[in-house]
C-alpha positions, 0 to 999 in steps of 0.5 A: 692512616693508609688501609691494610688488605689481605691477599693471597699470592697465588703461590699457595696454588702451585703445589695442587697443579692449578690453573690462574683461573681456578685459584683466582676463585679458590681465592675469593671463596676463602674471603681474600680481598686481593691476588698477587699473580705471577707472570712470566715470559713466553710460553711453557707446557704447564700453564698452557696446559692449565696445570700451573697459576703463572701467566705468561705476558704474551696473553692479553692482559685483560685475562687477568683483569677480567677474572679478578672482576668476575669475582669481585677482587683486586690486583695487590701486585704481579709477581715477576721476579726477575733477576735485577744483577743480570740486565739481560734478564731483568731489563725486559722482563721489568718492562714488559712487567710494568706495561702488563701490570698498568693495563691489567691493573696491578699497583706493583712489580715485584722483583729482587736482586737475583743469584750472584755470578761467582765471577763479579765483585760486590761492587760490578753487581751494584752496579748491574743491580742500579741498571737494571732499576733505573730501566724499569723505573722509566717504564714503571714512573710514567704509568704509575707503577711501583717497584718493589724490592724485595729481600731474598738473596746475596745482598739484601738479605743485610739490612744495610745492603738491602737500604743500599738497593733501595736508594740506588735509584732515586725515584718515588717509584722505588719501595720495599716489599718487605717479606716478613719470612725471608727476613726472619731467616736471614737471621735479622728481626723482622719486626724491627727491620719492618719498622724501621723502613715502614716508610719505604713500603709498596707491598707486603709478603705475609710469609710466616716460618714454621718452628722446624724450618727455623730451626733447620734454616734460620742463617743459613739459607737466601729466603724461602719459596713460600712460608707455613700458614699466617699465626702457625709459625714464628711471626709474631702478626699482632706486632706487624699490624702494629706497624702497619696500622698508623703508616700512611699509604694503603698496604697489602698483607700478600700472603705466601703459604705452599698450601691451600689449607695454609691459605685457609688458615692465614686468612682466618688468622689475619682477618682477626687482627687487621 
């Protein structure tokens, strides 16, 4: 029977303009046990400046590494969504992901399938979608590093279609990373789409959906940025621990709330639970 962790996606930090840094210590003031931090390419005025959470790969990743020791906290993943229907960005991007991620110390790449071209058919983009994969897969195996796959657009927001991307690629490297939120407003239940692939498990986004924005958006929208505060919205969470409880490998809760007092309020709903 694995571990169940909590962590919070830097995300919640976005909407109060701060640095990694900061919300790597907002983080663990709360009680949280993990981060999940974004990461992105080259270089850009607000993270420079200190006005927004992402961290560019071209920083030593030991920045990373070095303030999560500093306050006693663990990497669950990095956030580097990418866009696996087109290679040309996903391809480097996953890779350099995967490289960053082995010496900062983060267990999972976190990624999904991107926005549809208009001009592909269904087939093309399974296609360019397995390519990508199987470039990141090489970079990801021999270091250890898994890939998560998450439910968030065009195709694998279908549970069928989502299964499809997941065994693409052949690889033990290849997981989901199941966003309880995103599958909800896909219009599918999220409990038994989450038991149903347990098995296929890497990591896990704790977004919960407010009643409002269920009722404005549920089948209607790809996912969602981030969710309302964990126990504030329609996920039941008791059921989903349920789930979790007896699988075998170790799973992270990573939670992904627009907020920090939704930070605040997610933990404290899920500490009691798990």
């Amino acid at each position: 029977m694995g571990k169940i962790g909590i962590g919070l996606n830097l995300e919640a930090v976005r909407t109060s303009h701060k640095s990694f840094e900061w919300g790597v210590q907002f983080a663990a003031e709360l009680g949280y046990e993990y981060i999940e931090p974004m990461v992105h390419w080259g270089r850009e005025l607000l993270s420079e400046a200190r006005y927004f959470h992402s961290v560019s790969m071209l920083d030593d990743p030991l920045r990373i590494r070095q303030a999560c020791e500093k306050h006693g906290l663990k990497l669950s993943a990095l956030s580097s969504h990418s866009q696996l229907s087109k290679p040309e960005i996903a391809v480097e991007y996953l890779k350099q992901a995967a490289r960053y991620a082995a010496e900062c110390g983060a267990p999972v790449i976190n990624t999904h399938e991107g926005h549809k071209q208009p001009w592909t058919t269904e087939e093309e983009d399974f296609v360019l979608i397995r390519y990508s994969i199987m470039e990141a897969v090489k970079v990801c195996a021999p270091r250890g590093i898994k890939l998560g796959l998450e439910m968030h657009q065009t195709y694998s927001l279908i549970p069928a279609k989502y299964d499809r991307i997941l065994n693409l690629v052949d690889s033990p490297v290849v997981g989901a990373n199941f966003d309880t939120g995103n599958a909800y407003l896909g219009g599918e239940d999220p409990i038994a789409w989450l038991d149903r692939i347990k098995h296929r498990l890497v990591h896990m986004h704790a977004k919960d959906i407010s009643v409002e924005q269920s009722d404005a958006e549920r089948g209607k929208v790809m996912g969602t940025a981030v969710g309302c505060a964990c126990g504030d919205g329609v996920i039941d969470w008791e059921r989903v621990i349920a789930i979790l409880r007896p699988i075998p490998q170790d799973i992270v809760l990573s939670v992904e709330c627009g907020t920090l007092d939704q930070a605040a309020r997610s933990i404290d709903h899920l500490r009691k639970l798990v």
